[in-house]
C-alpha positions as CSV (number, residue, x, y, z in Angstrom):
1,X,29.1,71.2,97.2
2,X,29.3,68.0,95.2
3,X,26.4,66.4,93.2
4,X,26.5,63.4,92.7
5,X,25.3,61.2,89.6
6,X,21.6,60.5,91.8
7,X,21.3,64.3,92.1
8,X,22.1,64.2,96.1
9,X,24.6,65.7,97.8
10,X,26.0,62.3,99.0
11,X,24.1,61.6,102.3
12,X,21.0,61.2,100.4
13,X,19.8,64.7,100.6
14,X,18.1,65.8,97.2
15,X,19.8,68.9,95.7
16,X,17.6,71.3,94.0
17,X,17.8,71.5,90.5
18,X,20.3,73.8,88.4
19,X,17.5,75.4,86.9
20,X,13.9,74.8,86.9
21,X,11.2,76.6,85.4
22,X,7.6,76.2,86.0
23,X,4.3,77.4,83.6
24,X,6.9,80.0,82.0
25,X,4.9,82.4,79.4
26,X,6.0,85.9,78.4
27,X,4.3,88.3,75.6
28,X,6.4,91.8,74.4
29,X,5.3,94.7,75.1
30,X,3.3,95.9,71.8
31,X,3.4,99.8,71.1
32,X,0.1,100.3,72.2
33,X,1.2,99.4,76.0
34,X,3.4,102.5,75.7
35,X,2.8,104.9,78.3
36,X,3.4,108.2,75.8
37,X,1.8,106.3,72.9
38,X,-1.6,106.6,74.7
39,X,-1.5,110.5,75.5
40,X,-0.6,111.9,72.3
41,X,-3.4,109.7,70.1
42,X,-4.8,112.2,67.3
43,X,-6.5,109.7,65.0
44,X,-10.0,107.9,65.7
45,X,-9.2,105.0,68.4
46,X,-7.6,101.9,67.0
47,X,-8.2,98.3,68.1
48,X,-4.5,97.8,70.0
49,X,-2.2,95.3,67.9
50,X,-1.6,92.6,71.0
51,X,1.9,90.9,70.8
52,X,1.4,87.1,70.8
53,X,2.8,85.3,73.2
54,X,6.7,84.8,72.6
55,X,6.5,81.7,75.2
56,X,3.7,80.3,76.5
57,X,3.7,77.6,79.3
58,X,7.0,76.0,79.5
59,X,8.1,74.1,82.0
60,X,11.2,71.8,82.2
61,X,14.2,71.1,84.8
62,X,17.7,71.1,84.9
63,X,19.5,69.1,87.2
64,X,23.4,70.2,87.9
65,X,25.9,69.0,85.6
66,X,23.6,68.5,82.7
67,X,23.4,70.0,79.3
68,X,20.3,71.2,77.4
69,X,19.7,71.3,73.8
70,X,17.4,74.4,73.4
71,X,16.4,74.2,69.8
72,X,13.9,75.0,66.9
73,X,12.4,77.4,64.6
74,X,13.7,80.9,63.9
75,X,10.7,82.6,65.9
76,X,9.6,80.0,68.1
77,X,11.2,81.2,71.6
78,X,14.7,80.2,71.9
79,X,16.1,83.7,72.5
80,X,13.1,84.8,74.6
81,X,13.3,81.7,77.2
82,X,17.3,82.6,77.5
83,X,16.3,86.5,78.2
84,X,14.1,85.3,81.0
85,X,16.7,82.9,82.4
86,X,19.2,85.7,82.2
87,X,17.4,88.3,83.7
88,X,17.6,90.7,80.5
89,X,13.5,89.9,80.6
90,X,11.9,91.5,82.8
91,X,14.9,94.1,83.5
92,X,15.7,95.2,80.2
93,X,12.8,94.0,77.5
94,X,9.5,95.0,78.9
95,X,6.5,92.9,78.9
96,X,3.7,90.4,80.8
97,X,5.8,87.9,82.1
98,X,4.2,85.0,84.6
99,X,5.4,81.8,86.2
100,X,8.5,81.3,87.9
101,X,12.4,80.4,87.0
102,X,14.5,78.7,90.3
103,X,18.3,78.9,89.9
104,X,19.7,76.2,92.6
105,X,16.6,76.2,94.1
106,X,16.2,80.1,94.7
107,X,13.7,82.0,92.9
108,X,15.2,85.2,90.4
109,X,12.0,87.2,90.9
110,X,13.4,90.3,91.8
111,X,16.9,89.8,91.1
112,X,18.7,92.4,89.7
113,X,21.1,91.5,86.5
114,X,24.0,92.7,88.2
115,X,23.0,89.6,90.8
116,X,21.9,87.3,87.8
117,X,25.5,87.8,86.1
118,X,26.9,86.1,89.7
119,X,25.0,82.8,88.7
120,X,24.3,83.2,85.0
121,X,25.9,83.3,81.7
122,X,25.3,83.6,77.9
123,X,27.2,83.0,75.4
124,X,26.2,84.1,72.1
125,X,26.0,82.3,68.8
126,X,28.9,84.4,67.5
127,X,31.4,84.7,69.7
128,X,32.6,88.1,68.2
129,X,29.3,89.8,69.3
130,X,30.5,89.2,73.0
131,X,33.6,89.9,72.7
132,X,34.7,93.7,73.7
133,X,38.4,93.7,74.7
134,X,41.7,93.9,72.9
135,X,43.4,91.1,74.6
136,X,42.2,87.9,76.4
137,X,43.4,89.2,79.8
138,X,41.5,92.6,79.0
139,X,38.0,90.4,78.3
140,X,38.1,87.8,81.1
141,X,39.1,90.6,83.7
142,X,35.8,93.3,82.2
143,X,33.2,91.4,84.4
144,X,35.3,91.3,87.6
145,X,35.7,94.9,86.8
146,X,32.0,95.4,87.0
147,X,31.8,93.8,89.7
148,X,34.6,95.6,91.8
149,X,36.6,92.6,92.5
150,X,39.6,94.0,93.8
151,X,42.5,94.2,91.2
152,X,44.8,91.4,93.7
153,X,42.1,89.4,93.2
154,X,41.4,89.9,90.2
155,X,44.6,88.9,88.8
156,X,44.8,85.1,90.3
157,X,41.1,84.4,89.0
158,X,42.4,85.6,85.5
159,X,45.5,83.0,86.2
160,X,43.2,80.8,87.1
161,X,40.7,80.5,84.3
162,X,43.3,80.9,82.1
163,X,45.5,77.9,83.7
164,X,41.6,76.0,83.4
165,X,40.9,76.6,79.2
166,X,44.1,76.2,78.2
167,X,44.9,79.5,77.0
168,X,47.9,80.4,79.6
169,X,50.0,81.4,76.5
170,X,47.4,83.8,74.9
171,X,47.4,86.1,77.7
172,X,48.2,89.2,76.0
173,X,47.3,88.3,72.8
174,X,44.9,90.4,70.7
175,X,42.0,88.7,70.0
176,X,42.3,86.8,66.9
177,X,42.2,83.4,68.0
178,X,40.3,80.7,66.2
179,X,36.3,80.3,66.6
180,X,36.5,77.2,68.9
181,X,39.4,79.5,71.3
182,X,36.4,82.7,70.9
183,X,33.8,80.7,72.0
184,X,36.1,79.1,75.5
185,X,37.1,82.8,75.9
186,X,33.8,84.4,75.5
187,X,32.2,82.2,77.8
188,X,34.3,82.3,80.8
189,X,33.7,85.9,82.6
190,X,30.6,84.8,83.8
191,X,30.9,81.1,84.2
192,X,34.5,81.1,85.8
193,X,35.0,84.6,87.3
């Protein structure tokens, strides 16, 4: 589908947004909310040491083909909203997580991250954190490998995204390209696969 520049899909109709996220607040799980942490307790009772909340009450959306500048303080939230809009919270960091995060309209509540990866990706801030393979054909084909895209497949999407960044002639090159190459290449499993 094409949006266009009045976020409609040219007959008028309004598109949902990209992403929206409404009344978004999420607190870590503190030690004391640990199952085994509770049972085995041999000194006098404690006060538990509540987390604060890592997000509290965000709200904001994103309509399709716009960028968004998340910035601020080390600590304030950055990399905790991005865990939620990724799926890693609540599927792999615990905690009490309330409100709700629309991607294209559909709610993720219950989404697993393998269904999250289909829609979602995140690129870290150094690219060499992300990136796991020896050659640029190895990395962009690892997430259609997850996903069991057949190999046929497989190969003309790797064509493809590599025909799309440019990087057509580093096909089999090990990975020593410059930062600005990383960071096209570490980004493009999940956005163009």
């Amino acid at each position: 589908m094409t949006i266009h520049a009045d976020n409609t899909d040219g007959t008028g109709t309004p598109t949902p947004p990209a992403v929206l996220v409404e009344s978004l607040t999420f607190r870590y799980r503190s030690l004391d909310d640990e199952p085994e942490t509770k049972h085995h307790k041999t000194a006098p009772a404690e006060p538990p040491l509540e987390q604060p909340q890592a997000i509290e009450d965000i709200s904001f959306s994103l309509p399709a083909g716009e960028l968004m500048l998340i910035a601020g303080p080390s600590g304030c939230g950055k990399s905790t909203l991005l865990k939620c809009l990724n799926g890693l919270i609540p599927n792999s960091y615990h905690g009490t997580l309330s409100g709700q995060i629309q991607l294209g309209g559909r709610t993720i509540k219950g989404s697993t991250l393998r269904d999250l990866a289909l829609q979602v990706g995140t690129m870290l801030q150094d690219p060499d954190k992300q990136i796991i393979a020896s050659t640029v054909e190895q990395e962009i084909a690892f997430g259609m490998e997850n996903m069991n895209t057949p190999r046929a497949e497989m190969q003309e999407r790797i064509a493809g995204v590599l025909v799309q960044l440019h990087l057509e002639h580093y096909k089999e090159q090990a990975i020593l390209l410059s930062t600005a190459s990383r960071r096209l290449y570490a980004s493009n499993p999940t956005r163009c696969c």
